[in-house]
Residue frames as a rotation matrix with the C-alpha (Angstrom) as fourth column:
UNK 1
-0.130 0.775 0.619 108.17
0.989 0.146 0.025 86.24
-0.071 0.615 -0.785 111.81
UNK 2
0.677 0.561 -0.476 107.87
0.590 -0.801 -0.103 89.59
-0.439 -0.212 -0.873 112.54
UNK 3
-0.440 -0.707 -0.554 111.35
-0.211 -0.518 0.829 90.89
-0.873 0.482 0.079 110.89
UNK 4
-0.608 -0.029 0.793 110.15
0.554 0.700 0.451 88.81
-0.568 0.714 -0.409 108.45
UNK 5
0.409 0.913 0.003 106.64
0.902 -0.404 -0.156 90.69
-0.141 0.067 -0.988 107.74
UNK 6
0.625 0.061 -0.779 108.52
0.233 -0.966 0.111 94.05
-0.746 -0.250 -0.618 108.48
UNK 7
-0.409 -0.878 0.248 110.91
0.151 0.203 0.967 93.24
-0.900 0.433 0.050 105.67
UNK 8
-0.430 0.642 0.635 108.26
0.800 0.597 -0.061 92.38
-0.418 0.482 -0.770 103.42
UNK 9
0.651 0.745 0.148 106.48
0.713 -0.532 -0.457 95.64
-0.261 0.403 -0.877 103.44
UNK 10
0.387 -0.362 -0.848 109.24
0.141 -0.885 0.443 97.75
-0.911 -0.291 -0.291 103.62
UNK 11
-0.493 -0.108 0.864 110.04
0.549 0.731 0.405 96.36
-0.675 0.674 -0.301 100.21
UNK 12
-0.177 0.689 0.703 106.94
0.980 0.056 0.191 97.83
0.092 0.722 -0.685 98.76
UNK 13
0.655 0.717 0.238 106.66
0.753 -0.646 -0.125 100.90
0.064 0.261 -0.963 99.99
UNK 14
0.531 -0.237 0.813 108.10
0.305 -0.842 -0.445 104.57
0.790 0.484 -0.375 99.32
UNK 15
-0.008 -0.473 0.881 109.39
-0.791 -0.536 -0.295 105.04
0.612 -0.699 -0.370 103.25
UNK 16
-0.004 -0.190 -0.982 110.47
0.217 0.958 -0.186 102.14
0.976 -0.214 0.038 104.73
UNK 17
-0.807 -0.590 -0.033 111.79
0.125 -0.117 -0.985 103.73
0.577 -0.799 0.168 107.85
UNK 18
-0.598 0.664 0.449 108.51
-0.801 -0.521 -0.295 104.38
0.038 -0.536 0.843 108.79
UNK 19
-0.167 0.210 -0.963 107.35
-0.440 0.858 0.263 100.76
0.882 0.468 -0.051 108.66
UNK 20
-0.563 -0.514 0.647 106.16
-0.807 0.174 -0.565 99.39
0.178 -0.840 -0.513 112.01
UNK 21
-0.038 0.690 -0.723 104.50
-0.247 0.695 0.675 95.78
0.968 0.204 0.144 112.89
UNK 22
-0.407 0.059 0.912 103.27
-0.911 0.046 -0.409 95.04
-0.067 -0.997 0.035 116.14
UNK 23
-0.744 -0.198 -0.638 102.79
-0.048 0.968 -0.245 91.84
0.666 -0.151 -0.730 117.65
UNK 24
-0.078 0.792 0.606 99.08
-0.985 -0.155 0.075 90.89
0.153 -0.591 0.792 119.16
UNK 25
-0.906 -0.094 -0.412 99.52
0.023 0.963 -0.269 87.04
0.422 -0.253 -0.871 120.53
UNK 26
0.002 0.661 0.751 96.15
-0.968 0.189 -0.164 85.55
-0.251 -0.726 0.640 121.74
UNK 27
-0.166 -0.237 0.957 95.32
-0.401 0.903 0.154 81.69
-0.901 -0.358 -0.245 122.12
UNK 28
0.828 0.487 0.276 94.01
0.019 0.469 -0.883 81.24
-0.560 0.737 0.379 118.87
UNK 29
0.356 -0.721 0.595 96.31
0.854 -0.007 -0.519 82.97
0.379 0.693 0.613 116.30
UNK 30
-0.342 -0.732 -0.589 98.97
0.740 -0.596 0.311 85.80
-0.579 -0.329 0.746 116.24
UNK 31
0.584 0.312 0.749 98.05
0.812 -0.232 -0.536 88.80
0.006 0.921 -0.389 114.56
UNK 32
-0.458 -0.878 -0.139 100.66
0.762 -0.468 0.447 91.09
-0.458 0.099 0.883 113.07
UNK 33
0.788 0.616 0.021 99.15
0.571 -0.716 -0.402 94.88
-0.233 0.329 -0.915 112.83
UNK 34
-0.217 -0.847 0.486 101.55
0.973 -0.148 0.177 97.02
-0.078 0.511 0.856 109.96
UNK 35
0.387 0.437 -0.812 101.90
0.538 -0.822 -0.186 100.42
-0.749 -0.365 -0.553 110.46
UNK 36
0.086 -0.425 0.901 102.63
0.996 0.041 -0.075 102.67
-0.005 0.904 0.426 107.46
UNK 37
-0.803 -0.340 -0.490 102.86
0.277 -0.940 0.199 106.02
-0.528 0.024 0.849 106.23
UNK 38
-0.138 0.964 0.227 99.63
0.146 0.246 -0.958 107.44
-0.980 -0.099 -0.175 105.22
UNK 39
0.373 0.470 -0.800 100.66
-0.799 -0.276 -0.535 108.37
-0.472 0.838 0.273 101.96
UNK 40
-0.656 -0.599 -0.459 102.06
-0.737 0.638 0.222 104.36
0.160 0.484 -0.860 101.48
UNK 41
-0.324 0.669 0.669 98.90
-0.218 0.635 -0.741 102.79
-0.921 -0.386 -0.060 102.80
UNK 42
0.577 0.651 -0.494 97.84
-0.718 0.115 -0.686 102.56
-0.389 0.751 0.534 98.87
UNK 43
0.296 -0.531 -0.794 101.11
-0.577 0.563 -0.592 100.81
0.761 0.633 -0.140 97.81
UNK 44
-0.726 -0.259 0.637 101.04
-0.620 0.647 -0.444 98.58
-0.296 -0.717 -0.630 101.20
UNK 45
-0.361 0.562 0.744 97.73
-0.185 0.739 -0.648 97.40
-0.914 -0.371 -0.163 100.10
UNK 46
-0.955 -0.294 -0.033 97.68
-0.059 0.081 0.995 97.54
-0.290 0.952 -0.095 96.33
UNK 47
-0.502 0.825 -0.260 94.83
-0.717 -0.229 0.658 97.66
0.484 0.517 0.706 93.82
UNK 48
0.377 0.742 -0.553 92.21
-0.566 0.658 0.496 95.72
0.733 0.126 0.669 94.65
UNK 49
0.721 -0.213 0.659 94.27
-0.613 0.245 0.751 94.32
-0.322 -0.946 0.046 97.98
UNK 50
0.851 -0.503 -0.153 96.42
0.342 0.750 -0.566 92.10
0.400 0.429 0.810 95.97
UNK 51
-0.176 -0.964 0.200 99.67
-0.386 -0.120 -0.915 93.42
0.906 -0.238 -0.351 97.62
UNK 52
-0.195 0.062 0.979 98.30
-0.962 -0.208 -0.178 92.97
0.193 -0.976 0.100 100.89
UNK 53
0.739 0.423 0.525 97.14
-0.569 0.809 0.149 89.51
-0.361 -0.408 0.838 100.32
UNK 54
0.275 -0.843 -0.463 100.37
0.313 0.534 -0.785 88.41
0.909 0.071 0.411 98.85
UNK 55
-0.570 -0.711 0.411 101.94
-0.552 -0.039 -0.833 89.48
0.609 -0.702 -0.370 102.05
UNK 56
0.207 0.675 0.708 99.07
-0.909 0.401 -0.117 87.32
-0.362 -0.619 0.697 103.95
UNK 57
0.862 -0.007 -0.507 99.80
-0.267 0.843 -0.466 84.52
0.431 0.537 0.725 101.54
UNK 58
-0.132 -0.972 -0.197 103.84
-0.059 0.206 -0.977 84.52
0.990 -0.117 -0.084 102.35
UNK 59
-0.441 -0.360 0.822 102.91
-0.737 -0.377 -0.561 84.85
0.512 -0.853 -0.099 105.97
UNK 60
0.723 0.683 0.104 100.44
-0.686 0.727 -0.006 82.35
-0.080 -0.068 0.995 106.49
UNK 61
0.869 -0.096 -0.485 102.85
-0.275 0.722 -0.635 80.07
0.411 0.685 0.601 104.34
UNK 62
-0.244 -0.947 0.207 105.77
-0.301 -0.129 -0.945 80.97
0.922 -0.293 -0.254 106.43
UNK 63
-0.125 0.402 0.907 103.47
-0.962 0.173 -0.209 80.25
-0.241 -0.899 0.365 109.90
UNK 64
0.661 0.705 -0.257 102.75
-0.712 0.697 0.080 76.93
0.235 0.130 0.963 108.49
UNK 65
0.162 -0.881 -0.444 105.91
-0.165 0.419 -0.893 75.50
0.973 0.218 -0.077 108.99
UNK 66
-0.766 -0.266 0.585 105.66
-0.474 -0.382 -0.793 76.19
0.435 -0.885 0.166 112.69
UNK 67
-0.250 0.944 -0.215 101.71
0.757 0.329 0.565 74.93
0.604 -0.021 -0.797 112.71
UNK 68
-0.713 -0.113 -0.692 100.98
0.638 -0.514 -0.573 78.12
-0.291 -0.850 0.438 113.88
UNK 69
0.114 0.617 0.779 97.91
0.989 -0.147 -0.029 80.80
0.097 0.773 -0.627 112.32
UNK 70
-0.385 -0.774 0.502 98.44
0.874 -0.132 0.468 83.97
-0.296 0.619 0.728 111.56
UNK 71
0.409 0.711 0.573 96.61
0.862 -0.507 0.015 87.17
0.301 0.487 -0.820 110.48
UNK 72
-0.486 -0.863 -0.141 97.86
0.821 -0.506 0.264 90.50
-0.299 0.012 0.954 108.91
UNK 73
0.610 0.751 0.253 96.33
0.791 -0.556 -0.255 93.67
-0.051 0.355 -0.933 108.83
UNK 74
-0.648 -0.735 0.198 97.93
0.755 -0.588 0.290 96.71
-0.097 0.337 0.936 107.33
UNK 75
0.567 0.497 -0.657 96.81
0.610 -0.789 -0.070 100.58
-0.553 -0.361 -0.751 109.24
UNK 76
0.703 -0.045 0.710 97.59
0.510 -0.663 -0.548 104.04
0.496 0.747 -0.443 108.21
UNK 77
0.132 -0.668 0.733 99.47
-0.528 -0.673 -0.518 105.94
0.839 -0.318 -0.441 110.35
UNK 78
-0.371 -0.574 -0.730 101.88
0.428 0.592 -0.683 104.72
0.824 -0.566 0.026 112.93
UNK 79
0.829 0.559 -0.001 100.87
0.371 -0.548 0.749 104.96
0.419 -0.622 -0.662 116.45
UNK 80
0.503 -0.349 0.790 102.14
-0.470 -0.878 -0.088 108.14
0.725 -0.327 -0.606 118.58
């Protein structure tokens, strides 16, 4: 799931290489935090979020297969 996600944005935005997605497991759901470049955080999360919630949509939809839940959030600058 996580190539998967890290694929996903790298897709969309201007510097890919700089693309990271940590993995936060707790009992409920997984959440997958996307680190960008700060001047790709607009085209990671698109007008009006609509990039960002397609990539929540495909992920979700991809977790479902597993019965598993999900949740993507998408930061500015990678951490140090």
């Amino acid at each position: 799931m996580k190539e998967f996600i890290e694929q996903l944005v790298q897709a969309v935005v201007d510097m890919p290489e700089q693309v990271q997605v940590d993995e936060v497991p707790s009992e409920v759901a997984t959440t997958y935090r996307v680190y960008v470049a700060p001047e790709d955080l607009g085209k990671a999360i698109g007008k009006q979020g609509r990039i960002a919630n397609a990539m929540r949509v495909l992920a979700k939809a991809s977790a479902m297969k597993e019965k598993k839940k999900v949740y993507l959030e998408v930061v500015a600058a990678p951490p140090a």
